[in-house]
Backbone bond lengths (Angstrom), bond angles and torsions (degrees), N, CA, C in turn:
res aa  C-N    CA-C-N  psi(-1)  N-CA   C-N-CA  omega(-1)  CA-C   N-CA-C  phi
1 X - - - 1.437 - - 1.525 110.93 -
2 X 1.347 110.63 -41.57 1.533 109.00 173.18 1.311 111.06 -61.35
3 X 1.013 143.67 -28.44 1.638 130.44 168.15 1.555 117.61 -69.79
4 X 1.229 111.00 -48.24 1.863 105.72 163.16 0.973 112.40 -55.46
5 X 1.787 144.18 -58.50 1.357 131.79 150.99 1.630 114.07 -2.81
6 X 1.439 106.77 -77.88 1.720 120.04 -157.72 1.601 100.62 -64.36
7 X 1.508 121.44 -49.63 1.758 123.03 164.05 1.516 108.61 -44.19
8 X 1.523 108.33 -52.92 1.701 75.42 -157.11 1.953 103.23 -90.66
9 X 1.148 119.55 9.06 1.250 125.34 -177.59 2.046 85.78 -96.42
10 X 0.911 139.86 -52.71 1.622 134.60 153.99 1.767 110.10 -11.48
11 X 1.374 84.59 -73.89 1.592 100.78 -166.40 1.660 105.44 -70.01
12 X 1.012 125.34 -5.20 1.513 109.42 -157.26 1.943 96.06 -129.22
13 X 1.205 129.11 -32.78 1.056 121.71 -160.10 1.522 122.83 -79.36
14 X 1.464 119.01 119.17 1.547 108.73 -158.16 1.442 115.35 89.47
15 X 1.553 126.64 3.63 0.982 128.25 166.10 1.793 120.66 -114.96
16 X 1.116 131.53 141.05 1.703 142.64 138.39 1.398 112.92 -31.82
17 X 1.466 103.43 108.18 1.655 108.71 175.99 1.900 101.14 -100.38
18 X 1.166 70.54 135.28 2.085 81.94 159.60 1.798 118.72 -101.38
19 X 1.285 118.93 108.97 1.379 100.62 155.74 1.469 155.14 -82.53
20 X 0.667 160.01 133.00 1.438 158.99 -94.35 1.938 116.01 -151.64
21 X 0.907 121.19 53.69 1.865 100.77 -158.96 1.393 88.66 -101.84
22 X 1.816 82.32 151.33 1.876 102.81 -178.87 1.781 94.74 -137.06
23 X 0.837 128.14 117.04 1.499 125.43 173.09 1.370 120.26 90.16
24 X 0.974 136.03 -141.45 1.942 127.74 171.97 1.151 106.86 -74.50
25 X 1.485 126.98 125.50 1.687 126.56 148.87 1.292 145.05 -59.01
26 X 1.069 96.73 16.77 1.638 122.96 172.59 1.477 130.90 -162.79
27 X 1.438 114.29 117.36 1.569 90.88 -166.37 1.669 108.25 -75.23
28 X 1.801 108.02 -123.42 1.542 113.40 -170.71 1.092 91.01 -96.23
29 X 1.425 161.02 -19.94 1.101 164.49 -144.89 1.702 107.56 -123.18
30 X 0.768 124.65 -30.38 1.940 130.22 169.07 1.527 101.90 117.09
31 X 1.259 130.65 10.84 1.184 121.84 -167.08 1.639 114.52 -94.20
32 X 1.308 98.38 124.05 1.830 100.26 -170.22 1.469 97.80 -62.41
33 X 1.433 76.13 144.49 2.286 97.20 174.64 1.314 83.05 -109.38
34 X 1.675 120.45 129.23 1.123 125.10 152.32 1.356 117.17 -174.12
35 X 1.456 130.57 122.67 1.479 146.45 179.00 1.572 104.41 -45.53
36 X 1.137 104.75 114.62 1.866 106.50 168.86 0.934 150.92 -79.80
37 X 1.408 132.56 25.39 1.272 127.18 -159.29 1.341 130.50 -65.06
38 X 1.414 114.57 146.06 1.322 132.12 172.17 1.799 116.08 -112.56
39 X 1.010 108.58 153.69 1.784 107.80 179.91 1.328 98.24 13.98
40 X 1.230 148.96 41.26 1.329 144.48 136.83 1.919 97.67 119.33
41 X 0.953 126.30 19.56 1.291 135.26 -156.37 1.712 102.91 -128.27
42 X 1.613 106.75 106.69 1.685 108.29 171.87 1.603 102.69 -59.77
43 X 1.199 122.76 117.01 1.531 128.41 159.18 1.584 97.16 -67.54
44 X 1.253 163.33 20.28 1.624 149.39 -166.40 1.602 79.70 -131.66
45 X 1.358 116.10 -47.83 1.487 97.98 -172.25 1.226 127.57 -113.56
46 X 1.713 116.84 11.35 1.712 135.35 127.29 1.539 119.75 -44.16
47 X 1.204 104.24 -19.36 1.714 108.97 -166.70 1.711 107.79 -98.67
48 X 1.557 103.52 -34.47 1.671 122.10 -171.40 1.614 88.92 -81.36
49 X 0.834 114.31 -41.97 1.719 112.85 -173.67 1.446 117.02 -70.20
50 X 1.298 117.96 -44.91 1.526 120.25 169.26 1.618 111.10 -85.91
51 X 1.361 108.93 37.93 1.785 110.65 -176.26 1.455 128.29 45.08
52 X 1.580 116.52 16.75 1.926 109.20 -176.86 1.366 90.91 -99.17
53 X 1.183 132.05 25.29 1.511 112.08 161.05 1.897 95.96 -165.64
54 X 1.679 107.14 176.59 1.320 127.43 168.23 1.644 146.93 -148.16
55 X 0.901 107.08 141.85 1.482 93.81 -162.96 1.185 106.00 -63.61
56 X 1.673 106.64 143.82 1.310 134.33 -178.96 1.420 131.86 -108.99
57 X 0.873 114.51 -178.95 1.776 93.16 -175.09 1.091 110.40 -90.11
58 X 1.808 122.30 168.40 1.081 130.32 -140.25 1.344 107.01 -141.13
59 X 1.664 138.82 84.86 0.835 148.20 -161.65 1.316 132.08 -48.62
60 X 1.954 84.76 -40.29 1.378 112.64 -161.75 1.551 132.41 -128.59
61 X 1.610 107.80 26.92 1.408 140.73 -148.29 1.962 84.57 -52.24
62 X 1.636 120.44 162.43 1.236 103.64 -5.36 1.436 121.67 -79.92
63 X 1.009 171.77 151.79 1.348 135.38 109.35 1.535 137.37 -92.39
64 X 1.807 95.45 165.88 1.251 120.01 -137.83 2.127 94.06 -61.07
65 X 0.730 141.57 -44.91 1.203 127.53 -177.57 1.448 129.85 -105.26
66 X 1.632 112.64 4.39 1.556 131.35 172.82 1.764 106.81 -22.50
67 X 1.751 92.07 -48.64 1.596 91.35 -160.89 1.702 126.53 -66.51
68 X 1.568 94.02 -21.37 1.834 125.36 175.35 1.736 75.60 -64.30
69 X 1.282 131.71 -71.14 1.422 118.96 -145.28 1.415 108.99 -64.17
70 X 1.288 112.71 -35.08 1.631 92.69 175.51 1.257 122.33 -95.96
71 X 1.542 124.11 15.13 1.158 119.95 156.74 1.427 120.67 -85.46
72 X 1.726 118.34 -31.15 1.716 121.09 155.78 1.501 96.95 -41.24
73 X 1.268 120.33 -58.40 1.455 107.83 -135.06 1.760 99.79 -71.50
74 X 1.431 108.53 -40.76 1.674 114.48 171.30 1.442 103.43 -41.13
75 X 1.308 99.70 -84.99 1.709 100.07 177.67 1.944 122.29 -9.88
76 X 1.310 92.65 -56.41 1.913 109.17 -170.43 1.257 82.15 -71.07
77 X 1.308 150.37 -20.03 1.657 131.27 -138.67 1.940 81.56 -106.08
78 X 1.680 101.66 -77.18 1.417 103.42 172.91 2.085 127.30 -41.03
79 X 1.522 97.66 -35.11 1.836 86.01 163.44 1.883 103.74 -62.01
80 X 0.609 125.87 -52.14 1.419 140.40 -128.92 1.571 137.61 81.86
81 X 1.423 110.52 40.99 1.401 109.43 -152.15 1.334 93.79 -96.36
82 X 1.513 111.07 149.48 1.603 115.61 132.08 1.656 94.66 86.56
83 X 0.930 149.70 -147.29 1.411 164.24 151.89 1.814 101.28 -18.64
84 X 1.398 116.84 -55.85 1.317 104.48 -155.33 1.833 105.30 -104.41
85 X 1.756 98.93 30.38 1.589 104.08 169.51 1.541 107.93 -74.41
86 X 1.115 126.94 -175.30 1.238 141.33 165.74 1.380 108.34 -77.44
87 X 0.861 115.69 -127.72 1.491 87.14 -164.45 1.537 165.90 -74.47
88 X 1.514 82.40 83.60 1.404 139.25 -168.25 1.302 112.96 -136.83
89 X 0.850 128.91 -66.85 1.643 151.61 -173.28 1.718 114.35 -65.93
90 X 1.349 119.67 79.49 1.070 115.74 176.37 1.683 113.22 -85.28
91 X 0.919 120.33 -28.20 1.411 119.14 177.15 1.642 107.56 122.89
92 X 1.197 115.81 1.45 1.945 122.17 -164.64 1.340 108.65 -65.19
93 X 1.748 116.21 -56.21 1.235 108.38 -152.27 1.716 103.28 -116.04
94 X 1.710 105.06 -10.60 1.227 104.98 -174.15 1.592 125.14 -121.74
């Protein structure tokens, strides 16, 4: 988690964020749903791509860029990056 911390505090600090909402802005829990962009760059699927995060389930399909997310997340899975390197990757949750 401390490396997604240090990336997206990298990518984001000193910069103009855009938000992005597709479907409810909050799920059951209060947590904003919303696409991030920076200088034209999704930070949600900068993060799935370099392995500090993964797609999760999707309550409320369709949405508009789901399919970008599981193609980051393949990508990170086949490098081995981030979460889904070896050793890292025990097999538990993913």
């Amino acid at each position: 988690m401390q490396k997604r911390v240090a990336r997206s505090r990298q990518t984001l600090i000193g910069k103009q964020v855009h938000l992005e909402y597709d479907g409810p802005r909050y799920d059951h829990y209060g947590r904003l749903l919303a696409y991030l962009w920076v200088d034209g760059v999704m930070l949600n699927e900068l993060l799935l791509e370099e392995g500090f995060a993964h797609v999760a389930y999707a309550y409320h399909p369709p949405y508009k860029h789901y399919q970008r997310y599981v193609h980051a997340q393949m990508r990170a899975k086949i490098s081995r990056k981030g979460i889904w390197a070896e050793e890292f990757f025990n097999g538990l949750l993913f």
